[in-house]
N, C-alpha and C positions, 0 to 999 in steps of 0.2 A: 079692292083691286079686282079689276075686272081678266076672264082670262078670254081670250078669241079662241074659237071654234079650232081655226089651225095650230094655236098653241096646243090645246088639249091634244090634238091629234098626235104635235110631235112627244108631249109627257107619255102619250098611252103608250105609243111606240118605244118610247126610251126604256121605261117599264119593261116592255115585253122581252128587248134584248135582253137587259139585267137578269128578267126570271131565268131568260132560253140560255144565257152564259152560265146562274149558278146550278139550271138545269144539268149544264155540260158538264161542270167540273162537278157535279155530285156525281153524275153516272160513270164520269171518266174513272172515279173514285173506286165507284163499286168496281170496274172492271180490274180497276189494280188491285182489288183485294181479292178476286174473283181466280185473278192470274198468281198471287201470293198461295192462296189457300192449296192450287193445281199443284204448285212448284214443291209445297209442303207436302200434298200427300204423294207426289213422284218419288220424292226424297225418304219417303217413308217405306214406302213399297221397294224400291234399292235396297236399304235399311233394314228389313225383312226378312228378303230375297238372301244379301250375302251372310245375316245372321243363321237361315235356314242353311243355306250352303258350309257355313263353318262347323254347324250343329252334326249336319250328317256326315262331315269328314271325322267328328272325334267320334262318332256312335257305330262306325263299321263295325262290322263283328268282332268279339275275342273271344280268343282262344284261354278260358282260363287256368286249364292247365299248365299254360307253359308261363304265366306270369311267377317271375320272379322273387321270391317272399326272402329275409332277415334270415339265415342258417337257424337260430335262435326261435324264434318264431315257426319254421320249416318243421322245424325237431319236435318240437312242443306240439304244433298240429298235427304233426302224423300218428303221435302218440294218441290223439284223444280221437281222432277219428276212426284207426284202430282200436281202439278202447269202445267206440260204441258200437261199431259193425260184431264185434266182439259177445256183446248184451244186447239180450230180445229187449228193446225198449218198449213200450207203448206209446200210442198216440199223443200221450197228454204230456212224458214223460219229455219226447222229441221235443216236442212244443215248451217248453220249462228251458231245455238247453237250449236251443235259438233266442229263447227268451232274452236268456243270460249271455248269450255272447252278441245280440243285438246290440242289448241296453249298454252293454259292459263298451260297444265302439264309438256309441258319441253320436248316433247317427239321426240327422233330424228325419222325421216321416217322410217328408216329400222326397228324399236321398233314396232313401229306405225302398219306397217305392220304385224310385226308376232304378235300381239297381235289382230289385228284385224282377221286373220286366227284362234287363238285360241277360240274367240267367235264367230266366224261363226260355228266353231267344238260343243260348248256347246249349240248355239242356236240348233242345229237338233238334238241333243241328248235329248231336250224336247218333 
């Protein structure tokens, strides 16, 4: 089978459409994931934004004197805190009781730390 000059021309052509169409719908493609990927980090960036916003309404300053403790508990700490201001303790000795009233609350490091940050913030605000 023979093909004429003008046949080939119309196959080359037909060819060229099909590339330049799955050229289109390939790019179309990217652009839709292009515009997916935008929408995802906008959403994210929101997302962020009102978690940061919700974080600095619960970390305003406290006052922790005036927080509220168990009468029971109340009793029992005024005792032992007067109990230490009481005795010349030493360095190592302070550090022994923090120890034991750390370990004795349950509390994971990462706690431990941002809590310990939040009373350094209310100690200099004395």
């Amino acid at each position: 089978m023979k093909i004429t000059k003008s046949r080939l021309k119309e196959i080359i052509i037909e060819e060229m459409i099909k590339e330049a169409s799955i050229g289109d719908k390939f790019q179309k493609n990217i652009e839709r994931y292009k515009q997916r990927i935008e929408r995802e980090r906008e959403a994210y960036k929101r997302a962020r934004e009102l978690q940061k916003n919700k974080n600095e309404g619960r970390m305003k300053e406290q006052n922790f004197e005036k927080v509220k403790l168990p009468a029971n508990v109340d009793r029992f700490l005024n005792k032992f805190v007067q109990s230490m201001q009481d005795t010349n303790l030493n360095r190592i000795r302070r550090s022994a009781i923090l120890y034991k009233v750390i370990n004795a609350s349950g509390m994971s490091i990462q706690q431990l730390m941002a809590d310990i940050q939040k009373i350094k913030k209310g100690l200099k605000r004395k």
